[in-house]
C-alpha positions in Angstrom: 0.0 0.0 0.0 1.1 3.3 -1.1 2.6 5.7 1.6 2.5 9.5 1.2 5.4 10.0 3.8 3.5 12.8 4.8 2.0 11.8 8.4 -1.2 11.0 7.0 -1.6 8.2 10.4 -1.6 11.4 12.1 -5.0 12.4 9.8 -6.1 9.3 11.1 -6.4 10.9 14.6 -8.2 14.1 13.8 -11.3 12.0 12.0 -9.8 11.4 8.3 -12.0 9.3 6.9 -11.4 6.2 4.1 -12.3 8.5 1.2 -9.9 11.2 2.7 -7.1 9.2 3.2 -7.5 7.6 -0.7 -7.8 11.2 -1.7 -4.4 12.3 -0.3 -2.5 9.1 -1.3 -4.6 8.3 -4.5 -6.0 4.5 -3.7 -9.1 2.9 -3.3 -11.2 4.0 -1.0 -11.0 -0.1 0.0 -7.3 0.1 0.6 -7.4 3.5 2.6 -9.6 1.6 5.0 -7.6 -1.0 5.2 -4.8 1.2 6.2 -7.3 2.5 8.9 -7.9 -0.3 10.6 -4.6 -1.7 10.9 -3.3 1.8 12.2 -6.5 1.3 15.1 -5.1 -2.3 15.5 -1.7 -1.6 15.4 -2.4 1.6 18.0 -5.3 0.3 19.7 -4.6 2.4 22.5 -5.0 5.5 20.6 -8.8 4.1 19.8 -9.2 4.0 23.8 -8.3 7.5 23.9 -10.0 8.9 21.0 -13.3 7.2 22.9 -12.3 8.5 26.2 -11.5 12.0 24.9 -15.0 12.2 22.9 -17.1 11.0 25.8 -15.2 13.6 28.0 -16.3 16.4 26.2 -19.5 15.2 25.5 -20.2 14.9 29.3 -18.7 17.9 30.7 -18.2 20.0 27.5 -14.5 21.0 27.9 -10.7 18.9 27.2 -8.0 19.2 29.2 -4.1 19.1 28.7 -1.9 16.9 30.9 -1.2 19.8 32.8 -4.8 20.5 33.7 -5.2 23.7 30.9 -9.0 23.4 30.2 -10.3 24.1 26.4 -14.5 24.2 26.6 -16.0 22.8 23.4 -19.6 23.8 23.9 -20.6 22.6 20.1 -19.9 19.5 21.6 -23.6 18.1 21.6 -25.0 20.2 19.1 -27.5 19.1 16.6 -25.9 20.8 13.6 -24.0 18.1 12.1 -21.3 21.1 11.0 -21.1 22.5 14.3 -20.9 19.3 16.2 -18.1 17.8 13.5 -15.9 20.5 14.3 -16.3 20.8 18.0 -15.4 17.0 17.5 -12.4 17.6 15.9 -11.3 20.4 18.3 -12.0 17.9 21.0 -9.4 15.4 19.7 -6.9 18.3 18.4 -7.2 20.4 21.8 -5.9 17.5 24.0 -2.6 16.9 22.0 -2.1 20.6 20.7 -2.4 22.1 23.9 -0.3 19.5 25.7 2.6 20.3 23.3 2.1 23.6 23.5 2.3 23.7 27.6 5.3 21.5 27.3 7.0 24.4 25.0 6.2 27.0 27.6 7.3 24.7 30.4 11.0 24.6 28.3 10.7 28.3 27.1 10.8 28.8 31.5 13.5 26.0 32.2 15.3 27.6 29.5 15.2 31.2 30.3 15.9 30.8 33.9 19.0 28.3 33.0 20.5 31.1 31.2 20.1 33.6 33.7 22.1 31.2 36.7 24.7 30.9 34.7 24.7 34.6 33.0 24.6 33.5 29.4 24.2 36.6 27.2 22.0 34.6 25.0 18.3 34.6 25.2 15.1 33.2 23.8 13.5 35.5 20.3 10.5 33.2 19.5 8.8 30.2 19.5 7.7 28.4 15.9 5.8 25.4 16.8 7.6 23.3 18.4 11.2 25.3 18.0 12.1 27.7 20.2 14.9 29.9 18.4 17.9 31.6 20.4 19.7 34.4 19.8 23.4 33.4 20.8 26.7 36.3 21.1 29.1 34.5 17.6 32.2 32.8 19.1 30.4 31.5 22.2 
């Protein structure tokens, strides 16, 4: 089966569906969900947490990070299939965004204050992602 290289496993995650996935990598729809399933059987844990995740927000309305950071998806329950689909997908996405996101910020802290103890002239410019980019004195 065809591979796009691209992370489109990750897709699988955020609610691409079998004609999606053949779309991107230009298969059957047949083979895409073939690919599908053995990604849920090869990762069955992610399955777990995709169910746990949806039936979190759909009971109390919000995600949370590993850190606790709460996101409220009130669409959650709505009976517009649009609204509801992509309070869905934010309900996935917010969980694994946000984590990475407080994890950055946690580093961007650790970082800042390591350069301070030992009274580095360099310091942090921005964050990109998942890249946090330094500027650094040359020759150091």
């Amino acid at each position: 089966m065809p591979s796009s290289g691209q992370g489109d496993q990750f897709w699988i995650v955020y609610g691409l569906s079998a004609f999606g996935l053949s779309q991107n990598l230009g298969i059957s729809r047949e083979d895409a969900q073939a690919f599908i399933d053995a990604y849920f059987k090869r990762y069955h844990g992610v399955r777990a947490w995709l169910e746990n995740t949806m039936e979190e927000a759909r009971q109390h309305g919000r995600v949370k990070t590993l850190y606790g950071r709460i996101r409220p998806i009130p669409d959650i329950n709505s009976k517009d299939f649009n609204l509801r689909n992509f309070a869905e997908r934010i309900a996935v996405n917010s969980p694994i965004q946000g984590t990475a996101a407080d994890i950055v910020k946690i580093a961007m802290i650790r970082i800042h204050r390591a350069l301070q103890e030992k009274h580095l002239a360099a310091k942090i410019l921005l964050q990109v992602h998942d890249e946090l980019v330094l500027e650094v004195p040359e020759g150091r």
